[in-house]
C-alpha positions as CSV (number, residue, x, y, z in Angstrom):
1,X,102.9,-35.2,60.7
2,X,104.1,-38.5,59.6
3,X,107.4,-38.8,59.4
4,X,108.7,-39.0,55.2
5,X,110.8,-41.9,54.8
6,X,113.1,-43.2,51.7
7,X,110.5,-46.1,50.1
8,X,108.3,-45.0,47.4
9,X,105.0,-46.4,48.1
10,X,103.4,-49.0,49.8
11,X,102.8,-51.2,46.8
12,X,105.8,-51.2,45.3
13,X,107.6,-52.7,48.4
14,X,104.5,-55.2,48.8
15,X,105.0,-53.9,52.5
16,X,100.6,-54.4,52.4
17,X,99.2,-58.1,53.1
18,X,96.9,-59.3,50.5
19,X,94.2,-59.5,52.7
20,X,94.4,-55.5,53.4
21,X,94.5,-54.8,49.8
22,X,91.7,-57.0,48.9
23,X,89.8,-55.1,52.2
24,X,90.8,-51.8,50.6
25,X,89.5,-52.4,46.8
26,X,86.4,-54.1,48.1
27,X,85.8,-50.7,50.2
28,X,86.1,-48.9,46.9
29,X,83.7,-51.2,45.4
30,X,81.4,-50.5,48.1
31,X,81.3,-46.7,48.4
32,X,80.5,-47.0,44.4
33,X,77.9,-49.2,44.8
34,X,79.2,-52.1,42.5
35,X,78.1,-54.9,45.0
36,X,79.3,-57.7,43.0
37,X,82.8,-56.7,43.1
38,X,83.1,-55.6,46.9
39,X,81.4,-59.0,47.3
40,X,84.6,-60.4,45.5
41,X,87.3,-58.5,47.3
42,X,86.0,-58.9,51.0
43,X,85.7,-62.4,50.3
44,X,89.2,-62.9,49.8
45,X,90.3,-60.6,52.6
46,X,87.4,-63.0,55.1
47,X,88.8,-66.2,53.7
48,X,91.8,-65.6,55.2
49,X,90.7,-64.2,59.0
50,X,90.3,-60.6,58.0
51,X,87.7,-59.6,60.5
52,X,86.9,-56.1,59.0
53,X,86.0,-58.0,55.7
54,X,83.9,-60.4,57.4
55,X,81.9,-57.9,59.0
56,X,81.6,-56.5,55.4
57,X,80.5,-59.8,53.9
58,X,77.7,-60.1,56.6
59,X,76.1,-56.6,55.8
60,X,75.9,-57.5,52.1
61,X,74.3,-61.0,52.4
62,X,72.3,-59.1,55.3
63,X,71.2,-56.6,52.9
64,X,71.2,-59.0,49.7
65,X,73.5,-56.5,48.2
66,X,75.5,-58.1,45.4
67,X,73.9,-61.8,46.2
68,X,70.7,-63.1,47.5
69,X,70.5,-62.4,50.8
70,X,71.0,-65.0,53.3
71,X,70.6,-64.3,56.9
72,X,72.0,-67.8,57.9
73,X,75.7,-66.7,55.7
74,X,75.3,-63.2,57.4
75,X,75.1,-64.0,60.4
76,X,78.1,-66.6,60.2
77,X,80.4,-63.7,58.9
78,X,78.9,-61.8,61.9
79,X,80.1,-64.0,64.3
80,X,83.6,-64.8,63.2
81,X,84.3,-60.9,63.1
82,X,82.7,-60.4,66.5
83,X,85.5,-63.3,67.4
84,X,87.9,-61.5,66.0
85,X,87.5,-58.6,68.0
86,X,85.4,-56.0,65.7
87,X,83.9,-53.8,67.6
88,X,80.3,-53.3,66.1
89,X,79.7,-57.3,64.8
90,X,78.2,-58.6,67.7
91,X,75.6,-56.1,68.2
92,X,74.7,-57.2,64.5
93,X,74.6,-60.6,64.5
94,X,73.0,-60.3,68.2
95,X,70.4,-58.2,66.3
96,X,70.2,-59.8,62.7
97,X,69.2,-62.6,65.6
98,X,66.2,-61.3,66.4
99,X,65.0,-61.6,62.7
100,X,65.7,-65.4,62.5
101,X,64.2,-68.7,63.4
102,X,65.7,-70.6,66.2
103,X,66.8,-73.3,63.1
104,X,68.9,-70.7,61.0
105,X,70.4,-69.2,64.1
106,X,71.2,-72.8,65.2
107,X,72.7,-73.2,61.1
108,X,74.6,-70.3,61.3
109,X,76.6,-71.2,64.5
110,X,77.3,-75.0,63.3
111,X,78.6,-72.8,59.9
112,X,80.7,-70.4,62.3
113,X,82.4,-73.8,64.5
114,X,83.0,-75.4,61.1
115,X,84.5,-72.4,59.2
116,X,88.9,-72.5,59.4
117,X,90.8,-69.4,57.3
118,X,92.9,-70.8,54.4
119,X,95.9,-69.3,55.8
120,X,96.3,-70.2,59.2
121,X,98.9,-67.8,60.1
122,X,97.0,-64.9,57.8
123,X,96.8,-62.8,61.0
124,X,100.3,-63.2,61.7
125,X,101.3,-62.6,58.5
126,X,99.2,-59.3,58.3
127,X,100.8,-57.9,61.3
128,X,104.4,-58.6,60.2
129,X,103.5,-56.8,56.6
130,X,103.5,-53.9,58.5
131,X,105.8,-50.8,57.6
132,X,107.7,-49.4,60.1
133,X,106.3,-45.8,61.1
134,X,109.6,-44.5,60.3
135,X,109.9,-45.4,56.8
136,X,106.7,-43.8,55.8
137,X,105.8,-41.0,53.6
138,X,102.8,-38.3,54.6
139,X,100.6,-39.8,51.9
140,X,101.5,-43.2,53.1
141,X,101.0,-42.5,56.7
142,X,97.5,-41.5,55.6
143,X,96.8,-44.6,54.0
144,X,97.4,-46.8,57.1
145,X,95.9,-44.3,59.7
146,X,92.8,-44.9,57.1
147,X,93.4,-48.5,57.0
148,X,93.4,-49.0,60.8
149,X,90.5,-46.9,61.8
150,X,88.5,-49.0,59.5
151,X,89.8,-52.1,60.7
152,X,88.3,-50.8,64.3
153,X,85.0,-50.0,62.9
154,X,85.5,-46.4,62.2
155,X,84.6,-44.9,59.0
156,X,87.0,-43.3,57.1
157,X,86.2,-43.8,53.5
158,X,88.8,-45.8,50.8
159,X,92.6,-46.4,52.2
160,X,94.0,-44.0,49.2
161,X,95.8,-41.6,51.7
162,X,94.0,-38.6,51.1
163,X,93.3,-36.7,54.0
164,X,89.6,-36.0,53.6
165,X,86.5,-34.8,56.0
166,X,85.9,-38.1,56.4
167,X,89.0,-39.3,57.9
168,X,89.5,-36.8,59.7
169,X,86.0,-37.0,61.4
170,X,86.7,-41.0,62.1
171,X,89.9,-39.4,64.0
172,X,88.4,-37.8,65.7
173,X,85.4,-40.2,67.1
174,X,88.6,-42.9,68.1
175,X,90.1,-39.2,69.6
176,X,86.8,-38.9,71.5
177,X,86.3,-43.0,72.5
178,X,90.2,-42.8,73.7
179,X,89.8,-40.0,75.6
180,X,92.7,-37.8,73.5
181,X,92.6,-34.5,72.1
182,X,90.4,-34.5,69.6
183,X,92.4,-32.4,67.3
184,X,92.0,-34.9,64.1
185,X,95.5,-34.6,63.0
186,X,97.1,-37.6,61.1
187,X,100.4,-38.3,63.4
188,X,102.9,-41.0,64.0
189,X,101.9,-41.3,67.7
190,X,98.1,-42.0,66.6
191,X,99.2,-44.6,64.2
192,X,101.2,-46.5,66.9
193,X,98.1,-45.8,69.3
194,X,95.8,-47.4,66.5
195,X,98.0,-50.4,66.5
196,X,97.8,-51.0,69.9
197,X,94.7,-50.7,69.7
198,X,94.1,-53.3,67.7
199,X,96.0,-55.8,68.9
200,X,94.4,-55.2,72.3
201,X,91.1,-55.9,70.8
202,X,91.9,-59.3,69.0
203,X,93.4,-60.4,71.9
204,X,90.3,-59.4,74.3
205,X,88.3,-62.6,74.6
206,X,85.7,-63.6,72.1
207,X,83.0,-63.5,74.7
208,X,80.6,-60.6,75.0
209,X,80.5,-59.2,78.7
210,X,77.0,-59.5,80.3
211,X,74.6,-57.0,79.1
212,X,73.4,-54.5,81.4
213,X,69.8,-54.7,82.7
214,X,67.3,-53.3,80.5
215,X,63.6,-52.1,80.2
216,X,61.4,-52.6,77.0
217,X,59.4,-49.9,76.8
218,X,57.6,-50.3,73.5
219,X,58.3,-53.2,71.0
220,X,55.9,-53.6,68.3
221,X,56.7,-55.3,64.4
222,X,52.4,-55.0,63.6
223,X,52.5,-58.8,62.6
224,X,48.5,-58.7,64.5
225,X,47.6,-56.7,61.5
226,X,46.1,-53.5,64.0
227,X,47.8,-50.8,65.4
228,X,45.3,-49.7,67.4
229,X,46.0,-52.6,70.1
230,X,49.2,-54.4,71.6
231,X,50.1,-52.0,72.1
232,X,47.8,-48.7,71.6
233,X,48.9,-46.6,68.9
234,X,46.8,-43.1,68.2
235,X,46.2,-40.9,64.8
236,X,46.4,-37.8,65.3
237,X,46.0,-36.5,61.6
238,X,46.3,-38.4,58.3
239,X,45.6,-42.2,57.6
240,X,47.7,-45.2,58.3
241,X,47.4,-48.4,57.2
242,X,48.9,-52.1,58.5
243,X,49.9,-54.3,55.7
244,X,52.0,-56.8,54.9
245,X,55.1,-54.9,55.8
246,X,54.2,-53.1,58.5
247,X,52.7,-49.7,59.5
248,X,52.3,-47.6,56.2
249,X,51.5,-44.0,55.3
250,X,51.0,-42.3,52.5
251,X,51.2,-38.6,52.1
252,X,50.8,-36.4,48.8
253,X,53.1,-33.5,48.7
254,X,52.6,-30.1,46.6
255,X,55.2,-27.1,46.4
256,X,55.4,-24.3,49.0
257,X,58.0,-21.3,49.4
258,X,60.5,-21.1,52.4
259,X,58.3,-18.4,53.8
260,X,54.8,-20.2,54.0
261,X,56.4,-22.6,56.1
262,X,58.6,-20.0,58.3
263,X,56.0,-20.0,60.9
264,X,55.9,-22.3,64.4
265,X,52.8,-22.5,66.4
266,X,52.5,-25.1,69.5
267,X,49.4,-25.4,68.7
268,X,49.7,-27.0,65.2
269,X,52.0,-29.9,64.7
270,X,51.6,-29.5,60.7
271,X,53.5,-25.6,61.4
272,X,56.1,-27.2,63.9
273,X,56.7,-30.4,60.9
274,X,56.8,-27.3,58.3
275,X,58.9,-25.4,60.0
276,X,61.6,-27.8,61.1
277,X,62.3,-28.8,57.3
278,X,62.2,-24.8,56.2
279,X,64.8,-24.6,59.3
280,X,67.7,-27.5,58.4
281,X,67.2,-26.1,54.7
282,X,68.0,-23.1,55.2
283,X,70.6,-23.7,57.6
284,X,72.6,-25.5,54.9
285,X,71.9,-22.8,52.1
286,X,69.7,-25.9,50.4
287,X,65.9,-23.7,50.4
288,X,65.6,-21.5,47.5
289,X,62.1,-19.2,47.7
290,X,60.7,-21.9,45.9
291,X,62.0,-25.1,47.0
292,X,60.1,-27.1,49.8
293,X,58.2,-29.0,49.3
294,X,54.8,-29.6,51.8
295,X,52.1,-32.2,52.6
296,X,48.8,-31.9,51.3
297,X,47.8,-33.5,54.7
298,X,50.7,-34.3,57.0
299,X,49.8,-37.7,59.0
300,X,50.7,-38.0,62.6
301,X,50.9,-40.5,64.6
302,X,51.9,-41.6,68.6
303,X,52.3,-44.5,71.1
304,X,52.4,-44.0,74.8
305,X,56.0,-45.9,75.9
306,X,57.2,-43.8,79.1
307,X,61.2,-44.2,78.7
308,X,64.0,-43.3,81.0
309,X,66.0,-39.9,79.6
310,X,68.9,-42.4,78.5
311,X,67.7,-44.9,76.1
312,X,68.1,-47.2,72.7
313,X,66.0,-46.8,69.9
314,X,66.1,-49.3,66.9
315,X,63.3,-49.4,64.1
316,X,63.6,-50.6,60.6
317,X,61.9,-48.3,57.8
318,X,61.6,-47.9,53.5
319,X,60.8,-45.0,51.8
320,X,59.3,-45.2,48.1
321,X,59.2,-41.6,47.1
322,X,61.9,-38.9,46.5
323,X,59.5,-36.0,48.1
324,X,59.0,-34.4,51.6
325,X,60.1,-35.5,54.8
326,X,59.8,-38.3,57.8
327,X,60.2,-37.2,61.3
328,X,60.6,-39.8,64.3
329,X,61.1,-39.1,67.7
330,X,60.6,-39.5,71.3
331,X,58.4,-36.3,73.3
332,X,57.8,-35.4,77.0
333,X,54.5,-34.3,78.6
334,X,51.5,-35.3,77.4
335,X,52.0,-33.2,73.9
336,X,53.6,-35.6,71.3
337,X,53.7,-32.7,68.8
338,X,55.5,-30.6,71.6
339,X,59.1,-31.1,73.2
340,X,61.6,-33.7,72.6
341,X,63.9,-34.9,70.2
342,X,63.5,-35.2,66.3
343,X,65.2,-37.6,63.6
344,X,64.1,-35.6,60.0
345,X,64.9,-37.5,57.4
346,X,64.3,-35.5,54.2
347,X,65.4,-37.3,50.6
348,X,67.6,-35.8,48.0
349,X,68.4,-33.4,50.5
350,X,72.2,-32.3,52.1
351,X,72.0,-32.8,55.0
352,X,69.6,-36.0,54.6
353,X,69.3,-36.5,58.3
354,X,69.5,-34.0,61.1
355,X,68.6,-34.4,64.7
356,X,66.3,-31.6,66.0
357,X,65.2,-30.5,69.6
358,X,62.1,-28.7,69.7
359,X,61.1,-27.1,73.5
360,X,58.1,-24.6,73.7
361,X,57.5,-24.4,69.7
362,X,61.1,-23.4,68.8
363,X,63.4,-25.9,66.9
364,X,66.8,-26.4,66.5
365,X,69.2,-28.7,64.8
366,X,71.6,-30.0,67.1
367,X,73.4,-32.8,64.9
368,X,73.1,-33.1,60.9
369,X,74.8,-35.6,58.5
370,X,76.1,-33.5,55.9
371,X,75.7,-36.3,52.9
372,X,73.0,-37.5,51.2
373,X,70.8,-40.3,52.3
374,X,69.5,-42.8,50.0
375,X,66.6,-44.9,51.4
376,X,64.4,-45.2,48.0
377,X,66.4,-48.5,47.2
378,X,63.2,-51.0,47.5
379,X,64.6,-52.0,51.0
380,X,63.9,-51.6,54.6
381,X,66.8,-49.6,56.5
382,X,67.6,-50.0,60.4
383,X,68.2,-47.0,62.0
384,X,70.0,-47.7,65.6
385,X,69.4,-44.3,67.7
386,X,71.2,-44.5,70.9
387,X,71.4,-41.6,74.2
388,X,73.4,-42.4,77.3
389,X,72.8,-40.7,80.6
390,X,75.5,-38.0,79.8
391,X,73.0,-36.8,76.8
392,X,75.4,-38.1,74.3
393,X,73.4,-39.4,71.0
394,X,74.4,-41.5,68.3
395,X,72.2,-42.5,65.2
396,X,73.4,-45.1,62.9
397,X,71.8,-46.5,59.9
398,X,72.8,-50.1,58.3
399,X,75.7,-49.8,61.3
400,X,77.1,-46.4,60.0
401,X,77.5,-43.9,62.0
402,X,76.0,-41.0,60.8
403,X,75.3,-38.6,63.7
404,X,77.0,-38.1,67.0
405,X,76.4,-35.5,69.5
406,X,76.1,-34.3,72.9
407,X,72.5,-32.6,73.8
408,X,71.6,-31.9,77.6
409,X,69.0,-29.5,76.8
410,X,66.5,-32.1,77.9
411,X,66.5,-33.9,80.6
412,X,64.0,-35.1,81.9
413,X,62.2,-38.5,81.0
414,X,60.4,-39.1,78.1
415,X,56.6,-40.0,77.3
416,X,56.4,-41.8,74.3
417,X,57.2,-42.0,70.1
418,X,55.5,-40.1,67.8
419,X,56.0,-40.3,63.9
420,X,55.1,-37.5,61.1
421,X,55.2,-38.2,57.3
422,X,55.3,-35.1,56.3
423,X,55.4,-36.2,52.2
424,X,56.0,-39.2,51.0
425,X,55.5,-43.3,51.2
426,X,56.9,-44.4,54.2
427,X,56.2,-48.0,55.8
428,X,57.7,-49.0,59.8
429,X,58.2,-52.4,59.9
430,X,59.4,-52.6,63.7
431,X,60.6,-50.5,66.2
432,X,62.0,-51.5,69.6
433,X,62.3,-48.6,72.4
434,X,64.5,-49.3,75.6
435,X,65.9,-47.8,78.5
């Protein structure tokens, strides 16, 4: 463990920069949801070059969340992090891209050339602030392992040294990304390695290395108004709709018990939707005899978009209703109700999202988040659902890292998407599918 030194905290030796203090109160802002004040804090920390905070600013003007939201402001705070080394802002800005006109992205980058931090040396300044390993308590140890991880893009929750599940799972990952023991133990030697680490990423250069060839198999935002063309997509049960938004569906929902829906039968997608939610309920002790709740009429619905077994997945989705569950996935063979991989998200639910692979009628859950998942906010989320060629998955929503496994229990290609509502208001606005 961290070695206990003589000071008595952090604070009182104002051994912390302001800029990591103000990053640090804006997190707590932002786990409680009080926008306006995270807004507040990060800007302070941005201001003065903190690239964690920038990337921070940019999700909240992205998402409008404690200001209007401004694409052209988020992707400038985008851009200055990704030059700053932090490790997921490019692939936002690069994406929040796609979104703009050629005029705001063109805004944007005069903004970024334009922008200088009010402390020049702020950077500098930060790194000298830093205690010495040795003079640290346990607690205080904590606090900067928790500090640092987030600075790298690793989630683990407010710097207030407490040594949580979720630091320990960001350990971990940077464990599992550095190729070290993933034993998720708060040491000395990992501090120093997370300080290296840093450094060697603000010194890499600012320029994004050449992406790697890639296929589009199936990119679709329904702006023709008909999803029955451009490309084909086919019903199987329910109705959908294309308005304004996107691809809509709306299913009613009624109450079931556990062992109504206990069945699974290839033949009958609404038995194999049933029977997944009864299965990551019960799993977590969450389904009571009288506690699922079913579609009336599940809707179902598929696009042929034959995809390499490695591939990246990125859609955008809202949810208006509290009740049932969403399922989205890619399937092999000509069956979309039959094998492949399954995102359920189910609301008000622990877990809120799991990551299922169904083969033959049988399901399992391979990967579950075990919080809560809010979607019912009146906004569209992005989910980023990613599988390389070792079968390792990661699913992220609004850039957080929610689920990441390794699954090689399929492996062969897949066929195409295929999306259940089974309960509730649900509307895609755009999905993107690429090997």
């Amino acid at each position: 463990m961290i070695i206990k030194g003589l000071v008595l905290s952090l604070i009182l030796v104002g051994s912390v920069g302001l800029a990591s203090a103000d990053y640090a109160d804006g997190m707590r802002y932002y786990e409680r949801q009080e926008y306006r004040q995270a807004l507040q804090e990060f800007g302070a920390a941005a201001r003065s070059g903190d690239a964690d905070a920038q990337y921070m600013l940019g999700r909240l003007h992205e998402a409008g969340n404690g200001t209007a939201q401004d694409f052209v402001e988020a992707h400038k705070w985008y851009n200055l992090a990704a030059a700053r080394g932090h490790r997921h802002a490019a692939e936002a800005r690069d994406s929040l891209a796609q979104r703009m006109t050629a005029g705001q992205v063109a805004e944007a980058q005069q903004a970024t050339r334009g922008w200088q931090p009010e402390e020049e040396a702020s950077s500098q300044g930060t790194e000298r602030a830093r205690p010495d390993i040795e003079t640290l308590s346990d607690r205080q140890g904590i606090a900067e392992i928790q500090r640092e991880l987030n600075r790298l893009g690793y989630d683990a929750g407010p710097v207030d040294g407490a040594m949580g599940r979720r630091t320990r799972s960001a350990i971990r990952e940077y464990q599992a990304d550095r190729d070290m023991a993933q034993d998720g133990r708060a040491t000395a030697e990992l501090l120093k390695r997370l300080r290296e680490t840093e450094r060697q990423a603000v010194a890499a250069p600012a320029e994004p290395p050449p992406a790697a060839e890639s296929r589009v198999a199936l990119q679709d935002d329904f702006s023709d108004g008909d999803y029955r063309r451009n490309p084909p997509w086919t019903v199987l049960s329910g109705d959908f709709e294309v308005d304004e938004n996107g691809l809509r569906s709306i299913v009613e929902t009624r109450r079931s018990t556990a062992r109504e829906s206990r069945g699974l039968s290839a033949d009958s997608p609404e038995e194999i939707g049933l029977a997944m939610l009864s299965l990551i309920l019960e799993q977590t002790g969450n389904a009571g005899q009288d506690e699922v709740t079913v579609p009336v009429e599940p809707a179902h619905i598929f696009v042929n978009a034959p995809v390499d077994n490695a591939f990246r997945m990125e859609l955008e989705i809202t949810s208006r209703q509290r009740t049932g569950s969403l399922e989205l996935g890619v399937f092999q063979g000509n069956r979309p109700s039959g094998t492949g991989y399954r995102l359920v998200y189910t609301p008000g639910s622990r877990p809120g999202l799991s990551l299922v692979r169904l083969v033959s009628g049988s399901a399992e859950v391979v990967a579950r988040h075990e919080g809560s998942l809010d979607l019912e906010d009146g906004r569209f989320h992005r989910i980023v659902w990613i599988r390389d060629d070792d079968g390792q998955m990661q699913v992220r929503v609004d850039d957080q890292r929610l689920l990441r496994v390794q699954d090689n229990g399929l492996r062969d290609p897949f066929q195409g998407f295929v999306l259940a509502n089974q309960g509730g208001d649900y509307t895609l606005r755009r999905i993107r599918l690429e090997e």
